[in-house]
N, C-alpha and C positions, 0 to 999 in steps of 0.2 A: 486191465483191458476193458474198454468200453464195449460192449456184450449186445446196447437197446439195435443197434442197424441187423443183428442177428434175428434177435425176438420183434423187430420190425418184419424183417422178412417173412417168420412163421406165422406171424397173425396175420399176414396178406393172404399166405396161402390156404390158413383158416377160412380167414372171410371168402376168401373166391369159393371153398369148398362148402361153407354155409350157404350162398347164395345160390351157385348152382342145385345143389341136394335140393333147394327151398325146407330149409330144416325150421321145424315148429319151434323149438327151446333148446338153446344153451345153457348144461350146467357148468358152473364153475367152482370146484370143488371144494377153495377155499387157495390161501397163499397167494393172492392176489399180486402182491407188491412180495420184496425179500425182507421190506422191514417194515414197522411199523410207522417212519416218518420219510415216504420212497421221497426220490431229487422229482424236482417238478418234471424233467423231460419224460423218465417216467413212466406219471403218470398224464402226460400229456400224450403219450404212445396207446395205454391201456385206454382213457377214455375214448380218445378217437377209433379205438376199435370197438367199443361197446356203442358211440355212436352211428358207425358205418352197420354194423350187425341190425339194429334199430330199425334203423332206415329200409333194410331188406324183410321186414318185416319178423324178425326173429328176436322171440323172447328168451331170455337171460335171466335166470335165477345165480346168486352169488352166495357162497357163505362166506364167513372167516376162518381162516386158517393162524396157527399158533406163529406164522412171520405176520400177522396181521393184526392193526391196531382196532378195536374195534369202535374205541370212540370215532375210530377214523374213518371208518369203513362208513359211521351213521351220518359220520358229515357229510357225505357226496351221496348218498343213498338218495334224497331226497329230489335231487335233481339228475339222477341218473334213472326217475321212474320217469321222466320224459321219454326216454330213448325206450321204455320198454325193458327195464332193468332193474330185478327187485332183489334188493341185498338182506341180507338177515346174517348181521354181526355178531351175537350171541344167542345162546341156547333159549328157547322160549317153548310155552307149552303151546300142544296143537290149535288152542282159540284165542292165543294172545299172540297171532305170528310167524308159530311154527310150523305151519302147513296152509302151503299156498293152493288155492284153486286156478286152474289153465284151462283153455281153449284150445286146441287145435285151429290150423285154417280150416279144417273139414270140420270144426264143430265137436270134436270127441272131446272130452274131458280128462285131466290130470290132473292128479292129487302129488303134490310135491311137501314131501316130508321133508324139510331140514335142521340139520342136528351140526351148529358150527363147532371150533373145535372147544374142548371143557376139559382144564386143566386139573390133576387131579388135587389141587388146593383147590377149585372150585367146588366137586363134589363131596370133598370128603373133607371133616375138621382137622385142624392143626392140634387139636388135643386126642382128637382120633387115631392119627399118626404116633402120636407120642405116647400112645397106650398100649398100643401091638398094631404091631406091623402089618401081621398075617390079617388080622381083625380090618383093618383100615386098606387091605388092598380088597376084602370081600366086599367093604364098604361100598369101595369105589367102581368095581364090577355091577354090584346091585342099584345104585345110582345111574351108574350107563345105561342099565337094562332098562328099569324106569324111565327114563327121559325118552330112548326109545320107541318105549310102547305107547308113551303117550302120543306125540308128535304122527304115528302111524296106526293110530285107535280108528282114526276115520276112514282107513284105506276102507276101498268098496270095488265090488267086482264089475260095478258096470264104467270104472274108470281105470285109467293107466294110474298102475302104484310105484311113485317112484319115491328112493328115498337118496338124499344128501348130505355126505357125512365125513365130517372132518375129526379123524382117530388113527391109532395104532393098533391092526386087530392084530390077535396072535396070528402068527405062523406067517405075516407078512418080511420080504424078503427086504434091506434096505440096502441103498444105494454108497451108502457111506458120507454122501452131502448133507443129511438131514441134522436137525439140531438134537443133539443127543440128550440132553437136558430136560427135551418134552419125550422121549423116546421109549424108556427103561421097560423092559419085556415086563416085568412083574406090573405093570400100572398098564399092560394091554388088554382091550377089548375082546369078549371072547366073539366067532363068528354065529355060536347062538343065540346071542344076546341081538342077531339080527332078524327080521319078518320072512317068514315064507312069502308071505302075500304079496311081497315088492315085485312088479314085474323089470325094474333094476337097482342094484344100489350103486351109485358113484361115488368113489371114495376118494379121498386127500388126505396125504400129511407124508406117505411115502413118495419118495425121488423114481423109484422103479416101476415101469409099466407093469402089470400083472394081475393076472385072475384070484382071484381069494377061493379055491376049489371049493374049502369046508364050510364056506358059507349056503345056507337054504333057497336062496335066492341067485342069481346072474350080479357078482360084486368085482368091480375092475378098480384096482388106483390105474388113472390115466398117465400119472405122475408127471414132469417139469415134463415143458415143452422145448430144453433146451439140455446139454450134458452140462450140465453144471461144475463140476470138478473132475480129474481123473478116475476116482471112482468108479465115476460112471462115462467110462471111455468102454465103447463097444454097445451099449445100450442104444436100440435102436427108438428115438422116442415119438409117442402116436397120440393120438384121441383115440375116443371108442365111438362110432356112430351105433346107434340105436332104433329098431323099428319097432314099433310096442303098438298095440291095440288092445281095450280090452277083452278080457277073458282067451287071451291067446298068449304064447309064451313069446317073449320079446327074442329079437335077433340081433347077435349084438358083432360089430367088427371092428378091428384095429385100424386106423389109419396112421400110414407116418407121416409124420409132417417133415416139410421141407420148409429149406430155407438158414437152419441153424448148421454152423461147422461145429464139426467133431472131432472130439479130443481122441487124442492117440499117444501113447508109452511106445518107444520105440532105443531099441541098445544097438549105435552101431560107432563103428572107430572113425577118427578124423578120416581118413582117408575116404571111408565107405561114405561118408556124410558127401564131401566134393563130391564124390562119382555120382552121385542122386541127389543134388539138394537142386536141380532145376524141376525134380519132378516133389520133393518134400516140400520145397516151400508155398508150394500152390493146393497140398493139403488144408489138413484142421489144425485146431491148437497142438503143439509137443509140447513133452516131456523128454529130452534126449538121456540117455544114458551113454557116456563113452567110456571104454575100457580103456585103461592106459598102463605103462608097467611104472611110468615113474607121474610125479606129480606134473602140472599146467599148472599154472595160477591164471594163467592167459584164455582157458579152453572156454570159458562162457564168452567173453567176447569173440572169440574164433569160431565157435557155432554160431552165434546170433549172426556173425555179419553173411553166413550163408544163408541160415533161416532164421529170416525175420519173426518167422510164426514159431521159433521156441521159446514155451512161457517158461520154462523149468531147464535148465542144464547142470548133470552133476556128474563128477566124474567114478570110476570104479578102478578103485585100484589091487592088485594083488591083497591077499590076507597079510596082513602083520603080523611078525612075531607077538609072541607073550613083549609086555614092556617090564624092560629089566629094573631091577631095584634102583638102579644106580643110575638111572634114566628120572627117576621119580622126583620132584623137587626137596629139599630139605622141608623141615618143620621150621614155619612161621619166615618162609623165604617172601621174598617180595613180590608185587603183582606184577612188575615186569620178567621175573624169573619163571612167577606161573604160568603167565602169557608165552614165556618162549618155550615151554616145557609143554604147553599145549599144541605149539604153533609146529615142533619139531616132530609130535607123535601124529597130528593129523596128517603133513604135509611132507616127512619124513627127510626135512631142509631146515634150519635155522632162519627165524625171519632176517629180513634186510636190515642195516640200519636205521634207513629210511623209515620203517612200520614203527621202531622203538623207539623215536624222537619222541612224539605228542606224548609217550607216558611217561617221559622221565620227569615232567611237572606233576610234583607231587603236592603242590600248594592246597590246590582245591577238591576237593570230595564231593562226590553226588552222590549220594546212594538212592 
């Protein structure tokens, strides 16, 4: 499902609510793109919205996030400080990059710490790992901390202290979209290892809107501007607008954005489907679940042609018996005996002939 006319939508309504607010700075918190080589249309959507923001006079700080390439991020940096757009692809210390100085249109001053995302092969060795565990995740913690302090050494009271930060702190809630692989609670960030002194911190890497409570400072993931997977079906998703001055405590609000449909899980029977699918199909994305007492092979095409907008149809059938011995295939039976012995316990029917044609060529092998 092509998804960019959706994230077109919500960056329109972005920008209308940038422009009207007259908002000083755009942070973006990293996960720019979903991969690290996005399709040109894209980023032909993402830059025209960094250029229209530009244009209204609003500055843009960018990090990278771990869906983000960051040689890639440094290719278009260069030409996206036209628009008033400063990216910062990798972790740097606060005088080599990592802390940007801002302007307000009134003139007041911001200090913008950022910290993109730093895998923990980045800070910590590969022989480190391999020597104890417990050792190389303190490692990795005490490295966080560090980069941290340095990047937000300059905070000062007579400026707004913001910081930018693309991680997994603990006690963060996830959406179940995120890539699991950068994720693992033991290799998370603690929320002390964050500054009092930030009058906010923006956070990226989780999918789920949320407050980080245990943090010293006012810490939000804004998280995806879109529900991404089921997951995150019911997830209402926002920005956070921000009023900071300094030496005052910042005020921070949720906005939801508009413009993306939303996914919804929904269990109801063919019957109940006709009787509402003129009001279902004009919903968000599904997931159908229908209950049936016997098998369909037919019901995914049978829901689709109601609603168009089911991405997922599966059916629910009564519980199965235990399967009997004697239901079991033999020892070293053929793979069309195992295929029907599979086909008969899912679907509680023997396949057609028809399905058993194409395997009785047994010539050629793929494995």
């Amino acid at each position: 499902v092509d998804r960019l006319p959706e994230l077109a939508d919500v960056l329109e309504h972005l920008g209308d609510w940038l422009e009207r607010d007259r908002t000083d700075l755009l942070l973006v918190s990293g996960d720019v793109f979903d991969t690290g080589a996005p399709p040109p249309e894209a980023e032909r959507l993402v830059f025209g919205f960094f250029k229209r923001v530009g244009r209204a006079g609003v500055r843009t700080v960018v990090i990278g996030g771990n869906h983000d390439s960051p040689a890639r991020l440094e290719a278009w940096a260069g030409l996206a400080e036209l628009v008033d757009v400063t990216v910062v692809a990798r972790p740097r210390a606060h005088d080599r990059g990592g802390l940007l100085r801002l302007e307000s249109r009134a003139g007041e001053k911001a200090l913008v710490a950022a910290v993109p995302f730093a895998s923990p092969r980045d800070l910590v060795s590969g022989l480190q790992m391999a020597e104890d565990d417990t050792k190389a995740k303190q490692a990795y913690a005490d490295a966080f901390r560090r980069m941290v302090e340095n990047v937000t050494s300059p905070f000062s009271a007579e400026a707004v202290n913001l910081l930018l930060l693309h991680t997994h702190l603990e006690g963060a809630a996830f959406s179940g979209s995120e890539r699991t692989v950068h994720l693992g609670d033991e290799w998370a960030a603690t929320p002390q290892a964050l500054p009092p002194s930030a009058h906010y911190i923006a956070l990226g890497h989780i999918h789920r809107p949320q407050k980080i409570e245990a943090a010293p400072a006012p810490a939000y993931y804004a998280g995806s501007p879109l529900q991404l997977d089921f997951g995150e079906a019911g997830e209402e998703k926002s920005f956070v607008a921000i009023e900071a001055r300094p030496r005052q405590p910042a005020r921070c609000e949720r906005v939801p954005y508009q413009g993306g449909r939303p996914l919804a899980r929904l269990r109801k029977t063919l019957p109940e489907i006709e009787a509402e699918a003129g009001r279902l199909a004009l919903g968000g994305w599904l997931w159908v679940t229908v209950p049936q007492d016997t098998p369909d092979l037919d019901i995914g095409s049978k829901v689709r042609k109601l609603l168009p907008n089911a991405l997922r149809v599966e059916v629910e059938l009564p519980p199965a018996e235990a399967e009997a011995d004697s239901d079991r295939p033999p020892a070293g039976a053929s793979h069309v005996e195992l295929f029907q012995a599979y086909f008969r316990r899912q679907h509680q029917a023997p396949p057609s002939p028809d399905l058993l044609l194409p395997m009785q060529f047994q010539g050629v092998l793929q494995t």
